[in-house]
Structure formats: C-alpha cells, structure tokens
N, C-alpha and C positions, 0 to 999 in steps of 0.2 A: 621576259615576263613584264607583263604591265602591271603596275604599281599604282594605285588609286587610292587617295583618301578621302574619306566619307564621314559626315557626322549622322547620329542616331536619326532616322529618318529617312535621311536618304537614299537612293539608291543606285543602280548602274543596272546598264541593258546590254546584251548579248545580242546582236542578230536582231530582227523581228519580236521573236517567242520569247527572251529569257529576259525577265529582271530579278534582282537581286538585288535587296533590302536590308538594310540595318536600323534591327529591330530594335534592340539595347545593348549598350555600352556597360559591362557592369565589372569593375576592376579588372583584372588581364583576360578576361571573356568576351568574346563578341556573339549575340544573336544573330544572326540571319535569316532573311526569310527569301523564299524563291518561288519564284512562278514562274511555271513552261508546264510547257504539253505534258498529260499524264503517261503519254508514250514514250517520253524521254527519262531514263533510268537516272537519278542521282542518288550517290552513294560519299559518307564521309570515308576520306582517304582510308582510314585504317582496315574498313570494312572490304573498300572493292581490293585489297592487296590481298586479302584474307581469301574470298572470292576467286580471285584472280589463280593464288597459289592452289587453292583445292581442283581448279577446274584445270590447271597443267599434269596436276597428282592422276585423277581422274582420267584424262587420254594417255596417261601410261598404261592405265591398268592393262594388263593379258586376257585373254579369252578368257582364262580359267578361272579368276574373280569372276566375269560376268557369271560362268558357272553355278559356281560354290553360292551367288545370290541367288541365283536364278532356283535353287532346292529351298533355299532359306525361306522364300518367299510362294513357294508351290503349295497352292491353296491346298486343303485337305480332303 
C-alpha cells in the first residue's frame, strides 16, 4: 500500500484520468473530492462490499426464484 500525505488542497493523480483531492481537513474526517471518467464506477468501501455480497447472493439463486418473480411481476 502506498501511503501519502497531503494537506487540504492538495492532491494526488492516478494514471492519466484520476485525481484525487483534499477538500477539508475537519477533526478525524477527511473530504475528498475525485475526478475520472464518468464511466469509471466509484463506490465508498462499505457500499461496494454490500454490492458485492448481494450480487454473489443473486447468481446462487435457482431457476425457481426466477420463477416465483417472474408471476410476481406478470403484467395483468
């Protein structure tokens, strides 16, 4: 892991496309701010594990959920 420190203002580059910004400094909090392509997905840690777990859950499902949605959802 690389390890940088940065004061409010600053910033650090990824590649070409990514910089990453320190917006404010405000007691044990840091703001961020990032620029890259809108194509490029960024997600705070706790959210992509969250993501991450639903979408493993998900390719387990069996045929038979798809099913049981598949009436759930059958227009009228």
């Amino acid at each position: 892991m690389l390890v940088l420190t940065r004061k409010s203002g600053e910033s650090i580059r990824i590649g070409d496309d990514i910089i990453i910004r320190v917006v404010e400094i405000k007691g044990n909090q840091v703001r961020l701010g990032i620029e890259a392509s809108k194509q490029l997905r960024i997600y705070r840690e706790e959210l992509y594990e969250k993501i991450s777990k639903e979408n493993r859950l998900s390719a387990m499902a069996g045929l038979d959920t798809f099913g049981r949605l598949k009436e759930v959802f059958r227009k009228p």
